[in-house]
C-alpha positions in Angstrom: 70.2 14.8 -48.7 71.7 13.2 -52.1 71.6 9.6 -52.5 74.3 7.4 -52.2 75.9 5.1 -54.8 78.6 2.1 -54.2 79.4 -0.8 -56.5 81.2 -3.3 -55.6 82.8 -6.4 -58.1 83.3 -9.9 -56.7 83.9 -13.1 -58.3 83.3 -16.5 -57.2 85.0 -19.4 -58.6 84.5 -23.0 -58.3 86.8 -26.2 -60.0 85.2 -29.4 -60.5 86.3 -31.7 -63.5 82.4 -31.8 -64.0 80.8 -28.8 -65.6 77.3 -29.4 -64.0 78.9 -30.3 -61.0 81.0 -27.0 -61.0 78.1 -24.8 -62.0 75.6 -26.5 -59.4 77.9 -25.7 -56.7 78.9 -22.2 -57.8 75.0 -21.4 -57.9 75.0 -22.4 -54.0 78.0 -20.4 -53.6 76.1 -17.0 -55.0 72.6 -18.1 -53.3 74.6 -17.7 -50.1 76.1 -14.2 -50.7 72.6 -13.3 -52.0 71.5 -13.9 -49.1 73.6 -12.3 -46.9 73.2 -9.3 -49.2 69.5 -9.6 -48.4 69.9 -10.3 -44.8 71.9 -6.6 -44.5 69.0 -4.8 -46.2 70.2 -4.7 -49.9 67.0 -4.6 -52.4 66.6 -7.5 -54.9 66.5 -4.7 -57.8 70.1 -3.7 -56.5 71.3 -7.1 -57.2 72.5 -8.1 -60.5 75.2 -10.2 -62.3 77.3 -8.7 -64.7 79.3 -11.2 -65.6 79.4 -15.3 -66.0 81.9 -17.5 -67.5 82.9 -20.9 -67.7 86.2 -22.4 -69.4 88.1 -25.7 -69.2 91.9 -26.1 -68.8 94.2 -28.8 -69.2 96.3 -29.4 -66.2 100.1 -29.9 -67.2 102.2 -32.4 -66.8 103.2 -31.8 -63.2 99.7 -31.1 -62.1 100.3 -27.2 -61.1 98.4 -25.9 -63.5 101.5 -24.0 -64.9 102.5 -24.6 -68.1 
């Protein structure tokens, strides 16, 4: 029997006008999907982050985002 291998990407974004706010409730976020990755037998060691950003953006003038 060969072992398996599957990787799977996900991102998780959060807005806040506050960055501490943002990050604090993008850290609960992942602590959730952790878990359930846990919770459906997934080892700690297979668990990892690959990537992690932050960036601000100015909101035009009609508020869309949209420039």
């Amino acid at each position: 029997m060969t072992d398996e291998k599957v990787e799977i990407y996900f991102g998780i974004e959060t807005e806040n006008p506050n960055a501490s706010k943002a990050q604090k409730e993008n850290a609960e976020k992942m602590d959730k999907v952790i878990a359930a990755l846990k919770a459906a037998g997934i080892a700690d060691k297979d668990i990892k982050t690959s990537q992690y950003s932050m960036y601000s953006y100015d909101v035009s003038k009609d508020n869309s985002g949209k420039y």
